[in-house]
C-alpha positions in Angstrom: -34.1 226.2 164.1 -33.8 223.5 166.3 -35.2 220.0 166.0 -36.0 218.2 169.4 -35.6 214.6 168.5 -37.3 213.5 171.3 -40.9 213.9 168.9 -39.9 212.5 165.9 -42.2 209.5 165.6 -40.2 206.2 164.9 -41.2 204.5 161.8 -42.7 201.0 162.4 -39.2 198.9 161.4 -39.9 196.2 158.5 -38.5 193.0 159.2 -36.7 191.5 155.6 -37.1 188.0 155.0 -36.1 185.8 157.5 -33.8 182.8 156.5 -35.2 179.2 157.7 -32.5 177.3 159.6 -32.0 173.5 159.3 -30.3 171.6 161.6 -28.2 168.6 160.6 -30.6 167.1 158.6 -33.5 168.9 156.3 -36.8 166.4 157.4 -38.7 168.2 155.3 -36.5 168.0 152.1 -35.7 164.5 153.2 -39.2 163.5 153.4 -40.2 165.0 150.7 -37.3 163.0 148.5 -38.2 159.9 150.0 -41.4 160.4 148.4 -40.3 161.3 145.3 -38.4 158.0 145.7 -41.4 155.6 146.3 -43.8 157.2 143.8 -41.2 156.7 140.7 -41.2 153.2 141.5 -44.7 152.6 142.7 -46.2 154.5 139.2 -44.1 151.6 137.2 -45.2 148.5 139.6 -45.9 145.9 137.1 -42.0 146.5 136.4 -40.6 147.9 139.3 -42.6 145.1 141.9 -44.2 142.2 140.0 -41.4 141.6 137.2 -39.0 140.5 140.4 -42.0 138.3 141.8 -42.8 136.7 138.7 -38.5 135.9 138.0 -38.5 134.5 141.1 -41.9 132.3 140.0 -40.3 131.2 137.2 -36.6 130.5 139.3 -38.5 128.2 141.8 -40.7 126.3 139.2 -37.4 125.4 136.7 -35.6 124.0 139.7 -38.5 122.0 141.5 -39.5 120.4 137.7 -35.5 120.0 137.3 -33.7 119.4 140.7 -35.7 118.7 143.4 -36.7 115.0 142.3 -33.0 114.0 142.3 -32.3 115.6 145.9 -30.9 113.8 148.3 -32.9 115.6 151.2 -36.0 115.5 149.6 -38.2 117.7 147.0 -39.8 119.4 150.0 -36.5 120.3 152.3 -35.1 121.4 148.5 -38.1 123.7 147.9 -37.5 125.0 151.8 -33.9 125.7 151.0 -34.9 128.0 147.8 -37.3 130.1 148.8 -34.9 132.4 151.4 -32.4 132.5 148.5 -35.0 133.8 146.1 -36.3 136.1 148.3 -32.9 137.8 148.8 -32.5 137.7 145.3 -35.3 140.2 144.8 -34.2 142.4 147.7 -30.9 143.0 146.4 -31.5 142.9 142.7 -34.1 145.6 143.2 -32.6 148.1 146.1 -29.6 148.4 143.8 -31.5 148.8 140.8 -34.0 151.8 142.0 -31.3 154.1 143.8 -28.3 153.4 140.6 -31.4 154.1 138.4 -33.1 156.8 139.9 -29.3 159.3 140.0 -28.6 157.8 136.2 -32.1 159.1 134.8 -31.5 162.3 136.6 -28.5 163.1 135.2 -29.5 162.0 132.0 -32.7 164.4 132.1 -31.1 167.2 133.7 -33.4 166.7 136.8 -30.9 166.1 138.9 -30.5 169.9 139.6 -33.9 169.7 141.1 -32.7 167.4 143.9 -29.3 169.3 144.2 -30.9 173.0 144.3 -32.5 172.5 147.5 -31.2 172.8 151.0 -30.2 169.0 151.6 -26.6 168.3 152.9 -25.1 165.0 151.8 -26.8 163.0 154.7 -30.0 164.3 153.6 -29.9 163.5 150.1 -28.0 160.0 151.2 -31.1 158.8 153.6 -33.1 159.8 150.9 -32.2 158.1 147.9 -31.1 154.8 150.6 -34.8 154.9 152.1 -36.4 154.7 148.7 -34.1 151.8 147.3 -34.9 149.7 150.7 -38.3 150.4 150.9 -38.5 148.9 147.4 -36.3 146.4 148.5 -38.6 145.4 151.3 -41.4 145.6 149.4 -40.4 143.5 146.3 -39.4 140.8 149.7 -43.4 140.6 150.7 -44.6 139.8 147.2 -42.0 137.2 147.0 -42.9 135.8 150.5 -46.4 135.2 149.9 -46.1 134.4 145.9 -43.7 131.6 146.9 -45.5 130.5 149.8 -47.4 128.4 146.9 -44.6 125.9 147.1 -43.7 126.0 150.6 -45.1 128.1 153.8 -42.1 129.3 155.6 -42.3 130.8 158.7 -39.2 132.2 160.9 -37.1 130.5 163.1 -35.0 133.4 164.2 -37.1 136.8 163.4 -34.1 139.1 164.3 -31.7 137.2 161.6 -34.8 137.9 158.8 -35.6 141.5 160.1 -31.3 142.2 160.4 -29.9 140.8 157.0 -32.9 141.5 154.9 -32.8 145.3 155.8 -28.7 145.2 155.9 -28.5 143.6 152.6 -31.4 146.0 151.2 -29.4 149.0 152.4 -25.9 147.6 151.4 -27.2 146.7 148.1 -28.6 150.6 147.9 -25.6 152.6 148.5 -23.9 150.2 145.9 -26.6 151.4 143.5 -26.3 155.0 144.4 -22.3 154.9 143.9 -23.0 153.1 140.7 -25.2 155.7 139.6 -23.0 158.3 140.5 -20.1 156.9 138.7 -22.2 156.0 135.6 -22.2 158.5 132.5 -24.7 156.0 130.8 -27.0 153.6 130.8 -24.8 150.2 129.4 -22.8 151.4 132.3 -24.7 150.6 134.7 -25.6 147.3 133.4 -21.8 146.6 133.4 -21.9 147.0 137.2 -25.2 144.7 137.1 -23.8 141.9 134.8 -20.2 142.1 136.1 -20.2 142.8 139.6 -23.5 142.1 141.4 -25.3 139.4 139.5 -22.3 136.6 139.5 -22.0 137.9 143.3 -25.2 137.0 143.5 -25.7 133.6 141.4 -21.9 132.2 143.6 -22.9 132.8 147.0 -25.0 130.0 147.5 -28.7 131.1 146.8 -29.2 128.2 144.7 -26.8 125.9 146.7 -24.6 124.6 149.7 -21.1 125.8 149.7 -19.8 122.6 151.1 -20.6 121.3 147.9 -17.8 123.1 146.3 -14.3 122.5 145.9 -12.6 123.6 149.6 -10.7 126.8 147.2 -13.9 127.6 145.7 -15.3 128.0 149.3 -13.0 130.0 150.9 -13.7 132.4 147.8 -17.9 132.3 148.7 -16.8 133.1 151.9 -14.7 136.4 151.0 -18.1 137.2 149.1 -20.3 140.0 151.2 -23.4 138.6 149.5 -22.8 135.2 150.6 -23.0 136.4 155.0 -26.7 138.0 153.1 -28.1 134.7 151.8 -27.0 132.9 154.7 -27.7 134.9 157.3 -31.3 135.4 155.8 -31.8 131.5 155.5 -30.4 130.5 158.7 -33.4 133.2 160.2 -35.9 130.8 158.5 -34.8 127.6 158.5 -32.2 127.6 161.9 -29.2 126.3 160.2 -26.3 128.2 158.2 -23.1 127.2 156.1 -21.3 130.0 157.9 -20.6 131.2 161.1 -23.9 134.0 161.5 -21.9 136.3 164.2 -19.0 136.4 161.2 -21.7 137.4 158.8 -23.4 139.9 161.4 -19.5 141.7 161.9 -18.8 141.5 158.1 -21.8 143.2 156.9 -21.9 145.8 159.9 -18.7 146.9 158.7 -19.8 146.6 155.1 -22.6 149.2 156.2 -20.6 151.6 157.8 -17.7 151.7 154.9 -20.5 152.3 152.3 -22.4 154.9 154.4 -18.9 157.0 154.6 -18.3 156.3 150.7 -21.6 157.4 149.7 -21.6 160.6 152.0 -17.9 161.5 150.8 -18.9 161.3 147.2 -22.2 163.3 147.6 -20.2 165.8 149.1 -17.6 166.7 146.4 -20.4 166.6 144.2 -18.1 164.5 141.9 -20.2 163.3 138.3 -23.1 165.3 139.7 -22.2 169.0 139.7 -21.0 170.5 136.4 
């Protein structure tokens, strides 16, 4: 017997599960970890956001009761010269604390498979964690602004200095934190990297200070100091003037950037300290 093939029916085909394709970059992990990011700080604001403003408070009111008297420029133009200094204070104290914080807990908790799991590539997870740290950064920057403007009302001189060094130390100051958190097995050490590395970076790069009033070796040490282009940078866009050259700082911490972005990308990569 013969079959004619001709009228055998074709069975409807079922299609399998189709795979989603991402480009270079995930934007819906992405999003959805920047998120994440921002809600873990924001449910903790009393620590995470007013604990910085309320330092910074307590900074400005020590110095005006025990400085600014005895200034040679005058309490006022001493208060004026503080309140820039402060306000970068909080942005890079808190962009490196929520990205090296965020990476230690996860490991600690195990969680951190929940961010590797999904289908974000290095740059994904990078932008991620860095948006969340500035963002925090930023935000931490406001409160600051308007707590401080109780001692002195500020308002730009140079808007693209303020917009360009507050965002390039915020994001500077969150890839060091994501690289500390990465290299960290524990908690004391990433206070090591806080009490060691960024806060006397911080305290000797003139937020409290001018650098001309240090010895001419101790100045061309401030000056090899990335945080130091930061503060000034960020001052001279409020008040107009600057210690160092601001086209200097604006090459310096571009490059800074760049070298950090590669770092950070390179090490979330091999997965090294976060893959077991």
């Amino acid at each position: 017997m013969t079959v004619n093939i001709k009228n055998i029916q074709k069975l409807p085909s079922v299609a399998g599960p189709t795979t989603r394709q991402f480009g270079l970059v995930n934007w819906l992990g992405l999003w959805t970890l920047y998120k994440k990011e921002v809600r873990r700080f924001m449910k903790v604001g009393p620590q995470t956001l007013l604990a910085p403003v309320v330092s910074n408070l307590l900074y400005m009111t020590v110095f005006v009761v025990a400085f600014a008297q005895n200034r040679a420029e005058g309490p006022q133009e001493f208060i004026r010269f503080l309140i820039p200094g402060l306000i970068m204070l909080g942005i890079l104290n808190n962009a490196s604390a929520n990205s090296s914080s965020s990476i230690m807990t996860g490991k600690v908790m195990g969680s951190i498979v929940d961010v590797l799991m999904p289908p974000l590539s290095a740059l994904g997870l990078a932008i991620g964690y860095i948006a969340g740290a500035v963002t925090r950064g930023v935000l931490v920057a406001i409160a600051t602004t308007f707590a401080l403007s109780l001692f002195a009302v500020l308002w730009p001189a140079q808007w693209w200095a303020v917009i360009y060094f507050g965002l390039s130390a915020a994001l500077a100051l969150s890839m060091v934190g994501l690289l500390s958190g990465v290299w960290a097995e524990k908690f004391d050490q990433l206070a090591v990297v806080n009490q060691f590395v960024i806060l006397p970076l911080s305290f000797l790069s003139g937020t409290f200070y001018h650098i001309d009033q240090l010895p001419v070796f101790m100045q061309k040490i401030s000056f090899a100091n990335p945080l130091f282009y930061f503060i000034d940078g960020f001052r001279y866009g409020f008040l107009g003037t600057a210690d160092g050259n601001i086209m200097i700082g604006v090459l310096y911490t571009s490059i800074l950037n760049v070298v950090l972005f590669v770092v950070c990308l390179s090490v979330l990569k091999s997965g090294w300290r976060l893959k077991a």
